[in-house]
N, C-alpha and C positions, 0 to 999 in steps of 0.2 A: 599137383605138380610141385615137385621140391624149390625150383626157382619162384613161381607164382607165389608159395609162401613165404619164402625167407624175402624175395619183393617187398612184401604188405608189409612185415614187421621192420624191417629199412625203412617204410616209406615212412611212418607213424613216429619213428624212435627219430630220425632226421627234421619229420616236420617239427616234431614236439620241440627239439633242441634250437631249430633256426627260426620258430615264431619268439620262443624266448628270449635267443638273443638279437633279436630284431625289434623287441618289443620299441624299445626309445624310438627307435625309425619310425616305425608305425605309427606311434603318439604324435610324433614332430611331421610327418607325412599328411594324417588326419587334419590334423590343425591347419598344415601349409594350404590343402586342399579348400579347406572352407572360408578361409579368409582371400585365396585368389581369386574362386568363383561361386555364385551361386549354385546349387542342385546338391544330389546324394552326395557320400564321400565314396560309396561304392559304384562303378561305371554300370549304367542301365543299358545294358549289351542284350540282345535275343539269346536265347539259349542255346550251346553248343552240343556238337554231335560227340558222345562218349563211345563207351565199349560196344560191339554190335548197333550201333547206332541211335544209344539212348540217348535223350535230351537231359540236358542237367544246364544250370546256370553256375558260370565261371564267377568265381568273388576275384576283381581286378579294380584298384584304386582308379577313380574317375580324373583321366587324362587329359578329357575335351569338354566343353557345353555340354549342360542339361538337353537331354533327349538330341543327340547329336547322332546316331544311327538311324534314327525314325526322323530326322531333317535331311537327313543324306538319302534315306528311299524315298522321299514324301515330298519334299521341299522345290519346287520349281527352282528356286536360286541355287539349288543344288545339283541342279540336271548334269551340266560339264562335267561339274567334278564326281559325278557318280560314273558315268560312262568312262572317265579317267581312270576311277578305282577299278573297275569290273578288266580293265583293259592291261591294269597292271595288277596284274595277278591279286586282285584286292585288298593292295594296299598302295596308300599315296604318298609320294614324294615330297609334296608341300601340300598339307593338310590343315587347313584354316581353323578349322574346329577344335584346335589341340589348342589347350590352355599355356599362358606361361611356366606354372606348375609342372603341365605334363611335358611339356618338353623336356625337364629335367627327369622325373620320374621315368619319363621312358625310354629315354637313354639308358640310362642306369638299372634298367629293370625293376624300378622299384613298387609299378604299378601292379607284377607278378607276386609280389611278398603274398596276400590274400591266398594264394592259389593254395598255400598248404592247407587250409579249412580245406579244400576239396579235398585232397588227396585224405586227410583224416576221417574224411566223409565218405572215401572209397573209392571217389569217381574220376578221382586223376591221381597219377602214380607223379614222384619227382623225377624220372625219367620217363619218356614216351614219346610218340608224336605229337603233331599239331592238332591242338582241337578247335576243329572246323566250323562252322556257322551251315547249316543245312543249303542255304539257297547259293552259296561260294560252292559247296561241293557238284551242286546242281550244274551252274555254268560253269564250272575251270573243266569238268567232264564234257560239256558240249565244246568248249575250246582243242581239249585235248583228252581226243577220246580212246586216247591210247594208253590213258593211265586208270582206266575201269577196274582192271584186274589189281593194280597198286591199292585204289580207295580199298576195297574190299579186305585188303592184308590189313589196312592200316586200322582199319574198323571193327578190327578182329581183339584189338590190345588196347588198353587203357592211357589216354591224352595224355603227354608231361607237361611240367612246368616247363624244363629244358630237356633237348633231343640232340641228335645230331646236325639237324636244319640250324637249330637257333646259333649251336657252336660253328658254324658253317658260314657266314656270313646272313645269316637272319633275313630279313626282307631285300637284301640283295639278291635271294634264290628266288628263280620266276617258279611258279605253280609245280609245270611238269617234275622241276629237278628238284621241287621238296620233298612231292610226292613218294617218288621216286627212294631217295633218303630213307623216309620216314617207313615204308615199307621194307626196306635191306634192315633197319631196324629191329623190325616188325616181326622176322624172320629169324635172324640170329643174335636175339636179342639174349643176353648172360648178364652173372654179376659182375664179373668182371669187366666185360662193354658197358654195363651200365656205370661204374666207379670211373671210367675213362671218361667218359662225358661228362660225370660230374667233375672232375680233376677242371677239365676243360672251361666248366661256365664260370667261374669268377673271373677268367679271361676275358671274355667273352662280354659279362657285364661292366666291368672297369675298362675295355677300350669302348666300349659303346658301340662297337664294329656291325650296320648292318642295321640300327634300331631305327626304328619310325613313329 
């Protein structure tokens, strides 16, 4: 498919250009990273759901404590606010776990910089949906089981860094109405929709509109 192609070589010629000039970020991000907390400099997330529904692990700059997803499943003192996350479409409003560091980084989206290794790696595009965590798409479906036929479109195309959800108001959008997005996407997705959403994300990251 002629868009499918000309996609890949976008995706590769964009990462190439914006890892390079991000490189200083990166270096000054790494550093900030290990002097505010102990653990990896890259987040120890599970592995998310790609095209047709492969597992691939997302490279995203570590935002919260060492092993902070396996303390949020596993952790008694985390019971509350685990049933809080699953509740808000699985993400938290005030989330403990988040470093001084990440708070900044993830306003700013800078925890995202990493994501170009995927896409150079094939397994995420700079445009796409949200790429999903398997046992989030598990429950948001038993929540809301009217969006089965959605997963399915969305699962069909390869994860973005940024989509229409993220330019959208980002973690403001409950489950359904991401979904929902991310598959209208999904659907009539072109180069030219895809150049419009990117126009759209350095907005998007300089207001912080919607970050968690």
């Amino acid at each position: 498919m002629f868009y499918d192609f000309v996609k890949r070589i976008f995706d590769i010629i964009l990462s190439l250009i914006l890892l390079i000039l991000f490189f200083p970020i990166i270096i000054l991000t790494i550093i900030v990273i290990k002097l505010d907390s102990s653990g990896p400099v890259f987040a120890d997330t599970p592995s998310r759901l790609g095209r047709n529904g492969k597992l691939f692990r997302m490279f995203k700059f570590r935002s919260m404590i060492k092993n902070a997803h396996e303390q949020l499943l596993n952790d008694p003192d985390f019971k509350k606010l685990y049933e809080e996350y699953k509740k808000g479409s699985y993400k938290l409003r005030q989330d403990p776990r988040i470093t001084g560091v990440g708070k900044f980084i993830r306003k700013y989206s800078l925890d995202e910089v990493p994501q170009f290794i995927n896409v150079l790696r094939g397994e995420m595009s700079i445009v796409g949906p949200r790429a999903y965590y398997p046992d989030e798409l598990r429950e948001q479906q038993k929540q809301y089981p009217h969006t089965q036929d959605a997963v399915k479109i969305v699962l069909s195309v390869k994860p973005g860094i940024t989509g229409v959800w993220q330019t959208s108001g980002r973690s403001e959008i409950n489950f359904d109405k991401r979904i929902q997005l991310d598959a209208s996407y999904a659907s009539k997705r072109s180069v030219i929709f895809d150049l419009w959403i990117i126009l759209q994300t350095p907005l998007a990251m300089i207001s912080g509109k919607g970050a968690m």
